[in-house]
C-alpha positions in Angstrom: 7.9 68.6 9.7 5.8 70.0 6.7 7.3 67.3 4.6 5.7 64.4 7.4 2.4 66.6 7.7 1.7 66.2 4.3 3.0 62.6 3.9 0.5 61.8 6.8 -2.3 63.7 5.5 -1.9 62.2 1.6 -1.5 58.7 3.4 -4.8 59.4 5.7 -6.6 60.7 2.6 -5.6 57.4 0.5 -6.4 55.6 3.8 -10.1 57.2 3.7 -10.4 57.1 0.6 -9.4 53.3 0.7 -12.0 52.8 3.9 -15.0 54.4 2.2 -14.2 52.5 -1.4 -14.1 49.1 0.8 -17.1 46.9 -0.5 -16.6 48.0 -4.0 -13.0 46.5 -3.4 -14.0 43.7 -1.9 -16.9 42.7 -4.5 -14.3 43.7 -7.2 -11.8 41.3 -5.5 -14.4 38.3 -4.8 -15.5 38.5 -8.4 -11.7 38.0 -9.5 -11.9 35.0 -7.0 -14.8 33.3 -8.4 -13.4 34.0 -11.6 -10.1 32.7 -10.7 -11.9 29.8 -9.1 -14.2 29.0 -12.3 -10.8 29.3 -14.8 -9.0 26.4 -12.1 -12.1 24.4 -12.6 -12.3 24.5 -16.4 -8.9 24.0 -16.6 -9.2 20.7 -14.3 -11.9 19.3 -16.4 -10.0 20.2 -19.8 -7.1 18.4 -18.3 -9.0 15.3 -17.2 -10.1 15.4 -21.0 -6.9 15.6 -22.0 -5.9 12.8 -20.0 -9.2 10.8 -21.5 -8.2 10.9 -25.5 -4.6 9.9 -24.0 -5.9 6.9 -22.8 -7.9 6.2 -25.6 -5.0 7.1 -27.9 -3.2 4.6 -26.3 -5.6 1.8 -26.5 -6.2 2.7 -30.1 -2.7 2.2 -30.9 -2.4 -1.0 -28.9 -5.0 -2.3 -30.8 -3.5 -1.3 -34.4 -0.3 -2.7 -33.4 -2.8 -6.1 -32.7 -4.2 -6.2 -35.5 -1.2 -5.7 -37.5 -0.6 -9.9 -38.4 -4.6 -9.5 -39.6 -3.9 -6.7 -41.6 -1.0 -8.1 -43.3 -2.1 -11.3 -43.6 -5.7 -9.4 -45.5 -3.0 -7.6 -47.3 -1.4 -10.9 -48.4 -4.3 -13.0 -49.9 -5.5 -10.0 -51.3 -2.4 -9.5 -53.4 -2.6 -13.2 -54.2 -6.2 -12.8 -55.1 -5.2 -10.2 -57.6 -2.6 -12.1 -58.9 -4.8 -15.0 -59.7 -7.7 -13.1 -61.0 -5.3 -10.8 -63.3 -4.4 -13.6 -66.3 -8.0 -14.6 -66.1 -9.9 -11.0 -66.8 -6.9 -10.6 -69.3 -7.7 -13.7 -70.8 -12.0 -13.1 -70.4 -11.3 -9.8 -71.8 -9.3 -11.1 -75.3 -11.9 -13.6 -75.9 -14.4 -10.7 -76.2 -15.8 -10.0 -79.7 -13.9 -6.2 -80.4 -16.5 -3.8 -80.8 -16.5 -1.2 -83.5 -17.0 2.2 -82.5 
């Protein structure tokens, strides 16, 4: 019986203590909501960003993969530019007078 008395009287005490402590919980609590509530909001918008560059990463690379031909077909006459313009500096260059240093 002295063993339930004082389990009832702790419990009551915590209970009181509990009671009178009650808007410091709740505030305490609702802050952690708001908080909670800010943090799932942030983390909404960062994922709608995220979602954003993947689209654009996508378009990017759908447009690279486009322009591919152009870039190998640049790629192309440039090389055959050089190759046409190589013999002829070669050839400007030996009919320069050598210059004495």
């Amino acid at each position: 019986m002295k063993k339930f008395l004082w389990t009832l009287t702790i419990t009551g005490a915590l209970g009181a203590y509990a009671y009178s402590k009650r808007d410091e919980i709740l505030k305490y609590l609702i802050q952690k909501m708001i908080a909670f509530d800010q943090t799932v909001e942030q983390t909404t918008d960062y994922l709608a960003k995220v979602e954003k560059v993947k689209e654009n990463v996508a378009k990017f690379s759908a447009e690279l993969k486009a322009s591919e031909p152009v870039i190998n077909s640049l790629t192309q006459e440039i090389e055959n530019y050089r190759e046409q313009v190589e013999p002829l500096a070669k050839e400007i260059q030996a009919k320069l007078p050598q210059q004495n240093n």
